[in-house]
N, C-alpha and C positions, 0 to 999 in steps of 0.2 A: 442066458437070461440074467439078466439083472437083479441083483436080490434091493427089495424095499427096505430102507432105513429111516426109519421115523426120526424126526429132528423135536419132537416133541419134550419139554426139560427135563419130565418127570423119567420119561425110558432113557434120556442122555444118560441122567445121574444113575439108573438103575443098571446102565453096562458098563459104566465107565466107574461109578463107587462103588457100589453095593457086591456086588456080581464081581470085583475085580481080580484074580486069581492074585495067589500070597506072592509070589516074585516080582507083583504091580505094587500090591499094597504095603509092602515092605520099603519100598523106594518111599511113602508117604509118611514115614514117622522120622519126619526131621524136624530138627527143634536147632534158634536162632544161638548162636555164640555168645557169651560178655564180651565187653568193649576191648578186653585187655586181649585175650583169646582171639579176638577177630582183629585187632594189630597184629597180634606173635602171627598168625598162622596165614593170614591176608584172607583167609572165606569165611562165610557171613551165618553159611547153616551148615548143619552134618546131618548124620543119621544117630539115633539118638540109641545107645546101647548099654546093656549090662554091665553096671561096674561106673558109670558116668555121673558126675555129680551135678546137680541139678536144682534150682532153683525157679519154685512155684510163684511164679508173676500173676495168674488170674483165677477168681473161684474158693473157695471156705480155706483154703489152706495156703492162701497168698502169704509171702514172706517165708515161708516153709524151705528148707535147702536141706539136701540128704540127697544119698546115695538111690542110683534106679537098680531097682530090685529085680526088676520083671519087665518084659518087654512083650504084649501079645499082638503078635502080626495079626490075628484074623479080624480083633476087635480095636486093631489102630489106635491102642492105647497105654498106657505103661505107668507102672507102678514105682512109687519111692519110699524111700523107707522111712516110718515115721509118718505119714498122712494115709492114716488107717478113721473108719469108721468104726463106734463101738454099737454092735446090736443090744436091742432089749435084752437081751439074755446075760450079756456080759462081754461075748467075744468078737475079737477084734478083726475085722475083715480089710484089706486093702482095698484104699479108695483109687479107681482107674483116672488118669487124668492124660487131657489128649496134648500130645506132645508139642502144639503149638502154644500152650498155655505154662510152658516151663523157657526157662535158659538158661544154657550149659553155660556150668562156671569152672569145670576142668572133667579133662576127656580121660576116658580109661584107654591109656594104647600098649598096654601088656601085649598085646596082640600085633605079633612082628608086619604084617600087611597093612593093619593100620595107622603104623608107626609112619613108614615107608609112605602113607598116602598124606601125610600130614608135613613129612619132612620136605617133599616136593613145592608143598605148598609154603610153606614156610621162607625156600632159600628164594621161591619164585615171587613173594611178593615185598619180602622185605628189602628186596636191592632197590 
């Protein structure tokens, strides 16, 4: 028997966003390159990670550039350093900003897999 799938927008978005398990959602916090970065490297977007430096293009803290501090898969959003909220009380909370609303202006690749995934890229689009 056939299982029913409503084509309906509201239940699309609700299995396909909302509902999307974190090895889906994870693939979704990518954030577009600078012009120079997207020469050197010849791709347009990455996945946007700790340690990444990053400049705030939309929303209270535009022109803002600093280091991402925090990256939270479940809530597809990420944190940098320096575009903090201050509460009534005094203290300073990280303001969440969705990683389409930044762009990276140099990657963190301490990280030998990711080195290697940029280096491919690199010799492949610059010939």
């Amino acid at each position: 028997m056939q299982r029913a799938v409503s084509s309906k927008p509201t239940k699309v978005r609700k299995r396909e966003v909302y509902t999307a398990p974190l090895h889906v959602r994870s693939k979704r916090i990518i954030a577009p390159l600078s012009k120079e970065l997207r020469e050197k490297l010849g791709v347009r977007r990455v996945r946007v990670r700790k340690g990444d430096r990053v400049l705030i293009v939309r929303g209270s803290f535009k022109g803002h550039e600093g280091k991402v501090v925090r990256v939270n898969i479940k809530k597809e959003r990420i944190y940098v350093e320096g575009a903090v909220l201050r509460k009534a009380d005094g203290t300073e909370v990280p303001f969440p900003i969705h990683p389409s609303k930044v762009i990276i202006t140099e990657l963190d690749l301490s990280d030998k897999r990711r080195k290697e995934l940029f280096g491919k890229g690199a010799s492949g689009g610059g010939s």
